[in-house]
N, CA, C and O of each residue as an XYZ file, in Angstrom:
364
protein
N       0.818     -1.199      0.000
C       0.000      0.000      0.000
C       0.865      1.268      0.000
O       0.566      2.348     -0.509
N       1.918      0.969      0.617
C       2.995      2.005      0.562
C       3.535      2.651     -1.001
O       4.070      3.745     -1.180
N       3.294      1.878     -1.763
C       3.841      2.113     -2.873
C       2.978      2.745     -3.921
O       3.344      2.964     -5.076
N       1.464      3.097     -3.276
C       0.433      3.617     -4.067
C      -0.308      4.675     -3.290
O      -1.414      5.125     -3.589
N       0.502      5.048     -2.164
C       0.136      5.760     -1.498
C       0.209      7.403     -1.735
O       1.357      7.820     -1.578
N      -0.403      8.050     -1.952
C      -0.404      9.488     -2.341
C      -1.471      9.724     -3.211
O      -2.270      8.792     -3.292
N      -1.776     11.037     -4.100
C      -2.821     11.497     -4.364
C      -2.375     11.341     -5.892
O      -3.150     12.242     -6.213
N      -1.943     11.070     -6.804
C      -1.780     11.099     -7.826
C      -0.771      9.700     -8.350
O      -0.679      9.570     -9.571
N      -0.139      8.826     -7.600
C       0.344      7.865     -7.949
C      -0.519      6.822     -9.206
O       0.028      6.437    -10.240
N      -1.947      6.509     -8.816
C      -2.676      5.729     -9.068
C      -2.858      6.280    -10.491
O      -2.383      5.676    -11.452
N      -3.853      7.940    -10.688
C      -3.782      8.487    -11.690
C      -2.216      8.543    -13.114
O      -2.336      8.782    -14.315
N      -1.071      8.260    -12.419
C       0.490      7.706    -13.323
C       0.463      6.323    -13.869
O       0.679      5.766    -14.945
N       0.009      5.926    -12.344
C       0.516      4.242    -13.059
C      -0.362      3.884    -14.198
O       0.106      3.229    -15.130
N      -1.737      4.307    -14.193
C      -2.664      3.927    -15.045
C      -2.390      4.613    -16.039
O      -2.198      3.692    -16.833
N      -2.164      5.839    -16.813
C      -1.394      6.476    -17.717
C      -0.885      5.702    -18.190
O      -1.391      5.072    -19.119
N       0.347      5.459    -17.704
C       1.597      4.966    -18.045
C       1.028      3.735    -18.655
O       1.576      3.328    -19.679
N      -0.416      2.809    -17.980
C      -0.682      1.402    -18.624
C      -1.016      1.591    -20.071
O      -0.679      1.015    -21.105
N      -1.777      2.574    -19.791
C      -2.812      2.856    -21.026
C      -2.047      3.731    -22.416
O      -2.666      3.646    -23.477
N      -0.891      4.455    -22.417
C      -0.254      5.100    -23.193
C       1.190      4.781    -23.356
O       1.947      5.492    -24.018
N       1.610      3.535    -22.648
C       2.826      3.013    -22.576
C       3.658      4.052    -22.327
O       3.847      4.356    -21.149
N       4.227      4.697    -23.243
C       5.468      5.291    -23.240
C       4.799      6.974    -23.279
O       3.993      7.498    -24.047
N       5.552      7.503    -22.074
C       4.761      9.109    -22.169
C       5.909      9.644    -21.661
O       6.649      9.127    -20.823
N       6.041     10.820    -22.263
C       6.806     12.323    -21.881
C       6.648     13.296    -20.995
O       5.678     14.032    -21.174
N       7.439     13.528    -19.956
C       6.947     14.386    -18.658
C       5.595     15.476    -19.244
O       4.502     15.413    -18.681
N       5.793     16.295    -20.234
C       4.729     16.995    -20.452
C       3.009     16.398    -20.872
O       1.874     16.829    -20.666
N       3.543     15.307    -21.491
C       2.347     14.453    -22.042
C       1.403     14.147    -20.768
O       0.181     14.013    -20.833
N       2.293     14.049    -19.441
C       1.826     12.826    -18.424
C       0.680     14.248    -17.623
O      -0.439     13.988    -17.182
N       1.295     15.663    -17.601
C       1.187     16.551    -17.250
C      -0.141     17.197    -18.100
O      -0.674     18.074    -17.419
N      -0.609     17.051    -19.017
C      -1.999     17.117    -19.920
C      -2.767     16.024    -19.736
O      -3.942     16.151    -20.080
N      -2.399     14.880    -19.244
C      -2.772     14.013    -18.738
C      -3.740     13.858    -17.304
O      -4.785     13.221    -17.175
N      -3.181     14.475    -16.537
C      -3.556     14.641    -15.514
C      -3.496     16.299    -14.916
O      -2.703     16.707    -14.067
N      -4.447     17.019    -15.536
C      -4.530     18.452    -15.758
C      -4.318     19.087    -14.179
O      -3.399     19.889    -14.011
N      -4.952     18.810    -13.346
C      -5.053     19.095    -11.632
C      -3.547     18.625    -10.753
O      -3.435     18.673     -9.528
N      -2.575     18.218    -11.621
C      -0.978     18.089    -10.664
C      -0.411     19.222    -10.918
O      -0.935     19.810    -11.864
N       0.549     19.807    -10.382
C       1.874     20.772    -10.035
C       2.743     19.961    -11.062
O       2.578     18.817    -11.484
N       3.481     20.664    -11.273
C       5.049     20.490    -12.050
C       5.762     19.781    -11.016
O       6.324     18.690    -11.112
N       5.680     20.428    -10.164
C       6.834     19.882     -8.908
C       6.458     18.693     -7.883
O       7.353     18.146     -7.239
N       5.116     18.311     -7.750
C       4.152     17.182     -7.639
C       4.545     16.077     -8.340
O       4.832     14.958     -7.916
N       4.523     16.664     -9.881
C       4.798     15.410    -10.839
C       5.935     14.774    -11.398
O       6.089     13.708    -11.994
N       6.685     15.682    -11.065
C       8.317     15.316    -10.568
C       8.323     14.324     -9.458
O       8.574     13.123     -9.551
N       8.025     14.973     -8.443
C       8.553     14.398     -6.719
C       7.777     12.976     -7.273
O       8.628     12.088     -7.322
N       6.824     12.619     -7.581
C       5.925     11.574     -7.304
C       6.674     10.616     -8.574
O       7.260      9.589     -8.232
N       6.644     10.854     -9.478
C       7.722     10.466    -10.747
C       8.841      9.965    -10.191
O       9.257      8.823    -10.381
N       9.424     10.920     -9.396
C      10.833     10.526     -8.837
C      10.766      9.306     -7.445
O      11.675      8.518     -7.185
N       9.762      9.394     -6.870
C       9.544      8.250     -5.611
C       8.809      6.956     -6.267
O       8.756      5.864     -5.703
N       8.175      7.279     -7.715
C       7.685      5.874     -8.439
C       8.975      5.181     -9.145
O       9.025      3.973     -9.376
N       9.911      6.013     -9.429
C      11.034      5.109     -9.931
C      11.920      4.345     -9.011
O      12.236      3.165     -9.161
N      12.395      5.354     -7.776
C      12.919      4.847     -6.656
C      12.014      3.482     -6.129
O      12.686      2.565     -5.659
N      10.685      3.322     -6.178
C      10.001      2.382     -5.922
C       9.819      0.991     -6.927
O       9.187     -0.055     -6.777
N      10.782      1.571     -8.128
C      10.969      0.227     -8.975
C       9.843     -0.038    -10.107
O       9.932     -0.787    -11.080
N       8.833      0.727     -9.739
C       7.546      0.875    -10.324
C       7.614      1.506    -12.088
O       6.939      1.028    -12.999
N       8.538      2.594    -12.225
C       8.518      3.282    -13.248
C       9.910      3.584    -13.456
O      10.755      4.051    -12.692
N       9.979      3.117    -14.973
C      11.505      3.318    -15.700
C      11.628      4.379    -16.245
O      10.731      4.617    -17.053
N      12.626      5.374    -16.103
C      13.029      6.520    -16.836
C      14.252      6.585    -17.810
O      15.447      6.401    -17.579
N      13.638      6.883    -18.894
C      15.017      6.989    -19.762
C      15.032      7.828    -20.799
O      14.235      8.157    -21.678
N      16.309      8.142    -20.439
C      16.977     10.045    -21.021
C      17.626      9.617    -22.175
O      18.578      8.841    -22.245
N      16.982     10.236    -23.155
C      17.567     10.341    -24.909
C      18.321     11.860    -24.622
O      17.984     12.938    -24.130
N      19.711     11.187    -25.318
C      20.684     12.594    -25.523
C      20.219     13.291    -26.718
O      20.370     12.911    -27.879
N      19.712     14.217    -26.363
C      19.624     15.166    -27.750
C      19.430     16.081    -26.884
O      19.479     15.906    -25.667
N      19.127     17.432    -27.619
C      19.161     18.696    -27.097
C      17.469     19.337    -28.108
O      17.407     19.344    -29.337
N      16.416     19.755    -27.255
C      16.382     19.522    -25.901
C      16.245     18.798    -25.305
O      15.560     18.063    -26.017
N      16.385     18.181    -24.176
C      16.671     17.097    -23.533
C      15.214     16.009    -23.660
O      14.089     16.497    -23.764
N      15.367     15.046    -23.643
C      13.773     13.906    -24.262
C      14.009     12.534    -22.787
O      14.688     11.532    -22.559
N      13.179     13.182    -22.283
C      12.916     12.052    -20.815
C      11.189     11.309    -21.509
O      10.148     11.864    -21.860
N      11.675      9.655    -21.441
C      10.569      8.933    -21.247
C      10.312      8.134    -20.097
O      11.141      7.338    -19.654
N       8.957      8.362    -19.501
C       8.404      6.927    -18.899
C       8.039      5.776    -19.080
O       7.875      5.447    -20.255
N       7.867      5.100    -18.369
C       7.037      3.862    -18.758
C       6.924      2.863    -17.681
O       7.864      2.948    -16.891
N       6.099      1.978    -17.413
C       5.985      0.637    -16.214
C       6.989     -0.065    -16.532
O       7.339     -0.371    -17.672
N       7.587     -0.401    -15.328
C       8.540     -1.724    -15.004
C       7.591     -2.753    -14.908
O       6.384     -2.712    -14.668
N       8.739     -4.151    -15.255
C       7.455     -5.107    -15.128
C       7.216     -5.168    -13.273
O       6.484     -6.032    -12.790
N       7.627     -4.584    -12.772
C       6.773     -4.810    -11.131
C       5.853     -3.918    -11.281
O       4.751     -4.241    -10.837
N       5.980     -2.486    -11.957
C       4.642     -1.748    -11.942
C       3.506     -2.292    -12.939
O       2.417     -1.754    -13.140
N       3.910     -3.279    -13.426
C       2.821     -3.512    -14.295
C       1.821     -4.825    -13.747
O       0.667     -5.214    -13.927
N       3.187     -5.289    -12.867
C       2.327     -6.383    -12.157
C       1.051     -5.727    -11.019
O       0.035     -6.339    -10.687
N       1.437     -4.387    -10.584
C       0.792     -3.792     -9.609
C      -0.906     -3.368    -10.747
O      -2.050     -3.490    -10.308
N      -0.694     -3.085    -11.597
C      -1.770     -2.656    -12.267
C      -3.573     -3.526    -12.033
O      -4.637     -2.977    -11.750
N      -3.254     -5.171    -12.321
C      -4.274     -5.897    -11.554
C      -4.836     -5.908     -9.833
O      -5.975     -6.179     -9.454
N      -4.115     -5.676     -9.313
C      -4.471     -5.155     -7.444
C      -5.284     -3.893     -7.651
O      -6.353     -3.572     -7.130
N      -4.341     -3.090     -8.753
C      -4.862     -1.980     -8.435
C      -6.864     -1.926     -9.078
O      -7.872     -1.367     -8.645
N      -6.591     -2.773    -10.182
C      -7.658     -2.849    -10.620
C      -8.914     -3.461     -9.766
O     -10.041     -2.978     -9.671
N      -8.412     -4.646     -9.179
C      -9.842     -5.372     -8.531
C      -9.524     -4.299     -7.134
O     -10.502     -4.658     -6.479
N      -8.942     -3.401     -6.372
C      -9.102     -2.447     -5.217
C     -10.132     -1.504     -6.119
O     -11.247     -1.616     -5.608
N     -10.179     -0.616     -7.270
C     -11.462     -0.168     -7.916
C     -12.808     -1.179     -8.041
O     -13.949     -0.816     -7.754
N     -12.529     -2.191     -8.408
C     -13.477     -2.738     -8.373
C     -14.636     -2.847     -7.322
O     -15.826     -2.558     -7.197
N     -13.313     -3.592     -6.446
C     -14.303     -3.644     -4.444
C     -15.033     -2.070     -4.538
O     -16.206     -1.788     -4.293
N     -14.133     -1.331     -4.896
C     -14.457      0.131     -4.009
C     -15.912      0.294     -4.775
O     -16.979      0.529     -4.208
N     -15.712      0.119     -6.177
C     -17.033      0.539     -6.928
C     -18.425     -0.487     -6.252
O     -19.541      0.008     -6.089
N     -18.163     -1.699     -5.975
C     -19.243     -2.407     -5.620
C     -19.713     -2.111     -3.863
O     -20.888     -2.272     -3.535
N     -18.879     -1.765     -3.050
C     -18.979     -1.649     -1.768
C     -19.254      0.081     -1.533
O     -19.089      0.481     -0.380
N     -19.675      1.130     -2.617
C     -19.973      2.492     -2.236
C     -20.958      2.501     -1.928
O     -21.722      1.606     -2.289
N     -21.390      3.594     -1.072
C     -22.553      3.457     -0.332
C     -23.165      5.145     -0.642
O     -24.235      5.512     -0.157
């Protein structure tokens, strides 16, 4: 739970399922209601968490992609049947 914990994690990982490969700005039109500096920090504690791979193309200007590791991708089904419960158990 630790690893999905915060206000916008859930809203990334699912991105990231659904568009595979996305560009800090892409992820950022994506999810219109985050900070710049939100979507960094949270970017930066999903990779540290093994969850999300980053990788920097040398060119100028600089080209950062995301994408799921296969542990974040394994997380994607939990995450799915935890929507599920939640949708059937609202009151």
């Amino acid at each position: 739970m630790s690893l999905i914990q915060g206000k916008y994690k859930m809203f990334i990982l699912y991105a990231l399922m659904g568009f595979k490969v996305v560009r800090f700005n892409e992820l950022k039109k994506y999810i219109k209601s985050i900070s710049y500096k939100t979507l960094s920090t949270t970017l930066k504690e999903l990779e540290s968490d093994g969850l999300v791979h980053r990788e920097e193309c040398p060119q100028i200007p600089p080209k950062v992609e995301y994408s799921l590791t296969e542990r974040g991708k394994s997380l994607i089904p939990i995450l799915d049947s935890m929507c599920d419960r939640g949708e059937k158990n609202r009151i």
